[in-house]
DSSP file (Angstrom, degrees, kcal/mol; ACC not computed):
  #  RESIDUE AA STRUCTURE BP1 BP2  ACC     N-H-->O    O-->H-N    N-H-->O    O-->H-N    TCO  KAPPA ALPHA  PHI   PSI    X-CA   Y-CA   Z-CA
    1    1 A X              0   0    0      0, 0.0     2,-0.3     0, 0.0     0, 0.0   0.000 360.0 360.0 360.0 133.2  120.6  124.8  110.5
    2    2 A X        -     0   0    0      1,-0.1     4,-0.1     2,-0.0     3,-0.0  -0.432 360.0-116.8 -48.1 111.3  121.9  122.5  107.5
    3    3 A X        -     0   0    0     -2,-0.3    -1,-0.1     1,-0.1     3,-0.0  -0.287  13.8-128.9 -43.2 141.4  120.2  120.3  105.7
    4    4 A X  S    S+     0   0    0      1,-0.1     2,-0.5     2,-0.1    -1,-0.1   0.961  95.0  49.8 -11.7 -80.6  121.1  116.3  105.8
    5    5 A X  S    S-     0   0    0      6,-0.1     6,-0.2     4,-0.1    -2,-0.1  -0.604  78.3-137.4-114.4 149.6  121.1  116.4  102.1
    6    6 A X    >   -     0   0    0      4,-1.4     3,-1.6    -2,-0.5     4,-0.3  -0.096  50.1 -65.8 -77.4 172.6  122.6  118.3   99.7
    7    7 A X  T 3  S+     0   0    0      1,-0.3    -1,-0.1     2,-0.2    -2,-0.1   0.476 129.7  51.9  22.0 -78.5  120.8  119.8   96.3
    8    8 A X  T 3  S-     0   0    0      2,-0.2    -1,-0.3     3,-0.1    -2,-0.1   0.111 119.6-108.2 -95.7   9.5  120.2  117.0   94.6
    9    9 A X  S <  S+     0   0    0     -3,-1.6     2,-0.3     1,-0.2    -2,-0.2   0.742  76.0 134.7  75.3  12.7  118.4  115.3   97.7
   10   10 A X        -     0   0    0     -4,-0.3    -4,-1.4     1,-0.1    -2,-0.2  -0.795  62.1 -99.0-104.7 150.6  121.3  112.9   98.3
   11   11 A X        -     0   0    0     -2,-0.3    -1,-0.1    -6,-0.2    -5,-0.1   0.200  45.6 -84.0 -78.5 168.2  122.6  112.5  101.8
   12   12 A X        -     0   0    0     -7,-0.0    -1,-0.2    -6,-0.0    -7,-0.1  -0.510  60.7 -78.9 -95.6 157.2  125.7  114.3  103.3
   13   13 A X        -     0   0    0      1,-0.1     2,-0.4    -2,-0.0     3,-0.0   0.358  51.5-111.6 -27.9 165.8  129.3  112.8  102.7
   14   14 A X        -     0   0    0     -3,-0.0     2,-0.2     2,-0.0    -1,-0.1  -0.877  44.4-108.6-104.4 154.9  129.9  109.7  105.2
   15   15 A X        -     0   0    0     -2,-0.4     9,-0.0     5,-0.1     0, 0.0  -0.420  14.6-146.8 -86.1 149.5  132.9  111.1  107.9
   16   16 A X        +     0   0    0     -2,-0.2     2,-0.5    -3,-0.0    -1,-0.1   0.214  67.4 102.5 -83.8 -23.8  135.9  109.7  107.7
   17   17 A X    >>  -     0   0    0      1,-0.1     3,-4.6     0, 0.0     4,-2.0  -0.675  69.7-136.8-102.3 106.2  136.6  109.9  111.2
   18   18 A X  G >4 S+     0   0    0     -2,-0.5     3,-3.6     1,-0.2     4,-0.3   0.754 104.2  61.9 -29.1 -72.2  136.3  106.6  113.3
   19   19 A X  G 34 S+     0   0    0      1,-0.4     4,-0.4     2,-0.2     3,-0.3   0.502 107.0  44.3 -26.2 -34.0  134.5  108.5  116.1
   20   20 A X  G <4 S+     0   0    0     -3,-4.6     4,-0.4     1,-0.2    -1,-0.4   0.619  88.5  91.1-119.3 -19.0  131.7  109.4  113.6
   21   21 A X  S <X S+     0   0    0     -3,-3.6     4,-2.3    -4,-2.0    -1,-0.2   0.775  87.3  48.8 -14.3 -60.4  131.3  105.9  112.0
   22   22 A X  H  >>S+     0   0    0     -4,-0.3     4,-3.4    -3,-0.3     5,-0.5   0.948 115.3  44.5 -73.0 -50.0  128.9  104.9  114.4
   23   23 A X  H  45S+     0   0    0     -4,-0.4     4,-0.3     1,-0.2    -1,-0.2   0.578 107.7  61.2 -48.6  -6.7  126.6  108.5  113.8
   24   24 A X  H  >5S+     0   0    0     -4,-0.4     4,-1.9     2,-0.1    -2,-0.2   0.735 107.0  45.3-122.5 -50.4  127.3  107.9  110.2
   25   25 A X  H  X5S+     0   0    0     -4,-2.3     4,-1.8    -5,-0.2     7,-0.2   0.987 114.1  45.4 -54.6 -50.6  125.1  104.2  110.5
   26   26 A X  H  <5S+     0   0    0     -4,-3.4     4,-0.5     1,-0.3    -1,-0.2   0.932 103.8  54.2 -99.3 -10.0  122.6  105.2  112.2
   27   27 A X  H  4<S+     0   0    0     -5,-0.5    -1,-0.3    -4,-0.3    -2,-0.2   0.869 119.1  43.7 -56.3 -27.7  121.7  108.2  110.6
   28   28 A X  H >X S+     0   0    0     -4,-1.9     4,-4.8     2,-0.1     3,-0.8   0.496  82.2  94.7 -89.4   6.8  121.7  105.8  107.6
   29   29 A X  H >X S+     0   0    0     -4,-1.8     4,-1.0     1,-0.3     3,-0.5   0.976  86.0  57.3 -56.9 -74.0  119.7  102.6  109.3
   30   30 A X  H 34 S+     0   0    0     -4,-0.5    -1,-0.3     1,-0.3    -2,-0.1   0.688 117.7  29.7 -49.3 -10.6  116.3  104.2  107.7
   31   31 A X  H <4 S+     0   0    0     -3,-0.8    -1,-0.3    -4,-0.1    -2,-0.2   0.670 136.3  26.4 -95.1 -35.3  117.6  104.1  104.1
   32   32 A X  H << S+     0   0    0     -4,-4.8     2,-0.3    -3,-0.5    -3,-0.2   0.808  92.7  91.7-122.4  -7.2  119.7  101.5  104.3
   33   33 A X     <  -     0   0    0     -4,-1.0     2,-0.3    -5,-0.3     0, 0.0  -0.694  42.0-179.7 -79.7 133.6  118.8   98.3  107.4
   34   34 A X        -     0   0    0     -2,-0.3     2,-0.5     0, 0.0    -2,-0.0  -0.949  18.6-133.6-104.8 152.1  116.9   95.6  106.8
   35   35 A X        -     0   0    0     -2,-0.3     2,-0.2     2,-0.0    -2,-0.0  -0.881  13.1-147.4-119.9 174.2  115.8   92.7  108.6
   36   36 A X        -     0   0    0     -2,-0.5     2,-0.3     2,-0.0     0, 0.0  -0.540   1.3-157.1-100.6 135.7  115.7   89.0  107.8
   37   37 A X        -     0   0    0     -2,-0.2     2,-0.4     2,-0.0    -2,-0.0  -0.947   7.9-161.0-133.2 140.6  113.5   86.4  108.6
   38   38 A X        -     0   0    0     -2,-0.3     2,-0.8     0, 0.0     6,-0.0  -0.879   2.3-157.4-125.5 131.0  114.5   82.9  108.7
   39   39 A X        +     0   0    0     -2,-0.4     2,-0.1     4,-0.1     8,-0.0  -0.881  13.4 177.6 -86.3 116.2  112.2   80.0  108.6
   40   40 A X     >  +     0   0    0     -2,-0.8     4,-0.7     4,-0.1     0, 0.0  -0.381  45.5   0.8-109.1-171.3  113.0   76.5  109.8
   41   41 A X  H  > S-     0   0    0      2,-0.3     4,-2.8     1,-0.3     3,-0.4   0.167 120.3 -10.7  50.4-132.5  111.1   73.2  110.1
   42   42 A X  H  > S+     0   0    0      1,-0.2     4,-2.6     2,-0.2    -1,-0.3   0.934 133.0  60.6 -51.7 -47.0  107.6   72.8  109.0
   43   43 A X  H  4 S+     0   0    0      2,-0.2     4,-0.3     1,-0.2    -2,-0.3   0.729 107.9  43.8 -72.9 -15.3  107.2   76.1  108.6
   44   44 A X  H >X>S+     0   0    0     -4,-0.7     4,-6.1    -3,-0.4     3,-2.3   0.897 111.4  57.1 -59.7 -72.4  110.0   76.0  106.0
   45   45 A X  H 3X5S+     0   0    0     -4,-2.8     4,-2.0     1,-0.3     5,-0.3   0.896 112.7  39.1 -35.6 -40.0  108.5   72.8  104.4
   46   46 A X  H 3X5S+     0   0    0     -4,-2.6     4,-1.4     2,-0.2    -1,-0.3   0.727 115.5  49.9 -99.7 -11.9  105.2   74.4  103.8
   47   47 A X  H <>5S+     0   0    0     -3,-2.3     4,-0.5    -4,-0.3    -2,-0.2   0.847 118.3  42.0-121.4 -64.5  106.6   78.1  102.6
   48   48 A X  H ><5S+     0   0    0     -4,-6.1     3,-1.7     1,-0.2    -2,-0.2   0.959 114.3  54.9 -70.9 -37.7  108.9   76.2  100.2
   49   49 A X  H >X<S+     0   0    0     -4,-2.0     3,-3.1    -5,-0.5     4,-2.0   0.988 106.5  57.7 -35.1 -70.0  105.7   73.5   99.1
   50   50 A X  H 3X S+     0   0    0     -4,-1.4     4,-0.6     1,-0.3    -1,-0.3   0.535 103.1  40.2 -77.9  21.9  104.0   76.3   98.4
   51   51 A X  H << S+     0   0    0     -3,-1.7    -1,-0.3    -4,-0.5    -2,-0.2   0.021 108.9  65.8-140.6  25.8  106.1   78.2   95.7
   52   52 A X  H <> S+     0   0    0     -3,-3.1     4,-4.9    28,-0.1     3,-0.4   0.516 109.3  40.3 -73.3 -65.1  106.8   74.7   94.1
   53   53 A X  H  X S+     0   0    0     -4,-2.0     4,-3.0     1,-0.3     5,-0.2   0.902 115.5  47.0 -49.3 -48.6  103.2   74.6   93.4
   54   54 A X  H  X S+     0   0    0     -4,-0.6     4,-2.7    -5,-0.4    -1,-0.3   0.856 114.2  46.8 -78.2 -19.8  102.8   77.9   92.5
   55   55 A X  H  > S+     0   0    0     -3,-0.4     4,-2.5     2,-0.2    -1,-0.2   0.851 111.7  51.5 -60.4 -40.5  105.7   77.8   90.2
   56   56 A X  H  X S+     0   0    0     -4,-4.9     4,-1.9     1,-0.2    -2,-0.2   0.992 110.8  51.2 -67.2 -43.7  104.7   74.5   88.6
   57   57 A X  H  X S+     0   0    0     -4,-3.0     4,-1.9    -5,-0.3     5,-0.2   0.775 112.3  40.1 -65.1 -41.5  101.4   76.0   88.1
   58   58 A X  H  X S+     0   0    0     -4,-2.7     4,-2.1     2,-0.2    -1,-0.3   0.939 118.7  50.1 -50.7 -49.0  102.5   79.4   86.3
   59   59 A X  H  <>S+     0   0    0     -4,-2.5     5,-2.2     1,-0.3    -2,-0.2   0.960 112.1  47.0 -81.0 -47.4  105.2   77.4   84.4
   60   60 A X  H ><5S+     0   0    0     -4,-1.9     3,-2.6     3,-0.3    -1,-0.3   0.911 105.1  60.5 -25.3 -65.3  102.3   74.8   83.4
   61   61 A X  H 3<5S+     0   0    0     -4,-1.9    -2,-0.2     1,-0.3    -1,-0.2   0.767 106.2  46.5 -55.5 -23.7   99.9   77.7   82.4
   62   62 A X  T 3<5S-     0   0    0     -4,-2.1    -1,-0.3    -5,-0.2    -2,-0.2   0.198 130.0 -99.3 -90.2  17.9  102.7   78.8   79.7
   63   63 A X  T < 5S+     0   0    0     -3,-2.6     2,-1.4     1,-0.1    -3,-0.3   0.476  81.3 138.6  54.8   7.5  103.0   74.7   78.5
   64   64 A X      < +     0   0    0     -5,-2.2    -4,-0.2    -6,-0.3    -1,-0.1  -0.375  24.8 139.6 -69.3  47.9  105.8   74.4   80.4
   65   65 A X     >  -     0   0    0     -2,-1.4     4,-1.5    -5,-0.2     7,-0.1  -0.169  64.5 -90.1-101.9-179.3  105.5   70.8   82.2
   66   66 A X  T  4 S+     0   0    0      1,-0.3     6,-0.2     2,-0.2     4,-0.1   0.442 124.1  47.0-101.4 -11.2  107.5   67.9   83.2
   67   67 A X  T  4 S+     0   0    0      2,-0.2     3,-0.4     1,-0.0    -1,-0.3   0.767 111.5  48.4 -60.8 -51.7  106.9   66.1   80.0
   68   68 A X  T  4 S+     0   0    0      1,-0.2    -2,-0.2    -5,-0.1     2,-0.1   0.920 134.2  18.5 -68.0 -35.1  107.6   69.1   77.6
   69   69 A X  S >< S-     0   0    0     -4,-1.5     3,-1.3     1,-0.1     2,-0.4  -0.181  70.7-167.5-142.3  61.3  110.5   69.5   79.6
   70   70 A X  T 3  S+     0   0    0     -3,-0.4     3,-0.2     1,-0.3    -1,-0.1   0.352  87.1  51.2 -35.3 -16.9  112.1   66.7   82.0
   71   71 A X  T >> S+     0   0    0     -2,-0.4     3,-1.9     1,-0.1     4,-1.2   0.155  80.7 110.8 -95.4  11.8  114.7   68.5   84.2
   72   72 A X  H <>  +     0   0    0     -3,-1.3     4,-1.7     1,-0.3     5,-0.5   0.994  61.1  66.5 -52.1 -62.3  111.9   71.2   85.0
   73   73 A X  H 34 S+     0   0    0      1,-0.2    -1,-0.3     2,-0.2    -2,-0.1   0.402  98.9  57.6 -65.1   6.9  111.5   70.2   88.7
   74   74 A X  H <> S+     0   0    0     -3,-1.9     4,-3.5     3,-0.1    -1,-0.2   0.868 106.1  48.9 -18.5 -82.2  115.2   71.5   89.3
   75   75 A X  H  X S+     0   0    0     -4,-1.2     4,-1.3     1,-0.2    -2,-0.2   0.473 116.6  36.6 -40.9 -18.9  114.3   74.5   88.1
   76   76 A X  H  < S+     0   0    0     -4,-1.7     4,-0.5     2,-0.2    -1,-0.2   0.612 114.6  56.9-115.1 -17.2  111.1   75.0   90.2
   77   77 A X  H >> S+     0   0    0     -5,-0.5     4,-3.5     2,-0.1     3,-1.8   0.933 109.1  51.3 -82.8 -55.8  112.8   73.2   93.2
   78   78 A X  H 3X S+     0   0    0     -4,-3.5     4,-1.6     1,-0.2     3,-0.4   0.881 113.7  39.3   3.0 -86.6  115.9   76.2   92.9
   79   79 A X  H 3X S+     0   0    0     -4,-1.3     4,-1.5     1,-0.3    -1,-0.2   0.489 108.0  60.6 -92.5  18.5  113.9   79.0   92.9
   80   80 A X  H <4 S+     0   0    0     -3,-1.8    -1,-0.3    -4,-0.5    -2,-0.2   0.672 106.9  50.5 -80.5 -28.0  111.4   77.9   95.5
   81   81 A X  H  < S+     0   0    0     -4,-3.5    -2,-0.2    -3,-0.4    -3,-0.1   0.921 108.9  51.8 -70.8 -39.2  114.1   77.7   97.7
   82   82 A X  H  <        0   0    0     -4,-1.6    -2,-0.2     1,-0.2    -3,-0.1   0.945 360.0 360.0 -25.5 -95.2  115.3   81.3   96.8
   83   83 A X     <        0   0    0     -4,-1.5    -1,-0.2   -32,-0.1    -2,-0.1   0.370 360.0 360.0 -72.7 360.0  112.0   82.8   97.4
């Protein structure tokens, strides 16, 4: 019987063929689905609080504070929303 993947360990060609589209996802779901999770409300508020803090607090431990650098809390509000 044939291997999945060829040689080099990479996975066989994707079909071409409508029909096979859907076989061609979900043979690939375990490399390649992820899922999401979304936070709302409080549970947002407190997830984003707490990677303000921790960002001001790394960025602090390098001198990096709202004095040395007034626009800081932009920056820290940004990528707390990111993460």
């Amino acid at each position: 019987m044939p291997d999945e993947k060829d040689s080099q360990g990479l996975p066989s060609p994707i079909s071409r063929q409508p029909d096979d589209i859907a076989g061609d996802l979900v043979r690939l779901m375990p490399r390649d689905l992820v899922f999401v999770m979304r936070f709302l409300g409080e549970s947002q508020f407190r997830l984003q609080s707490h990677f303000q803090d921790f960002i001001r607090a790394e960025l602090a431990a390098g001198g990096v504070t709202a004095v040395t650098h007034p626009m800081i809390h932009l920056f820290i509000e940004n990528h707390a929303i990111l993460l």
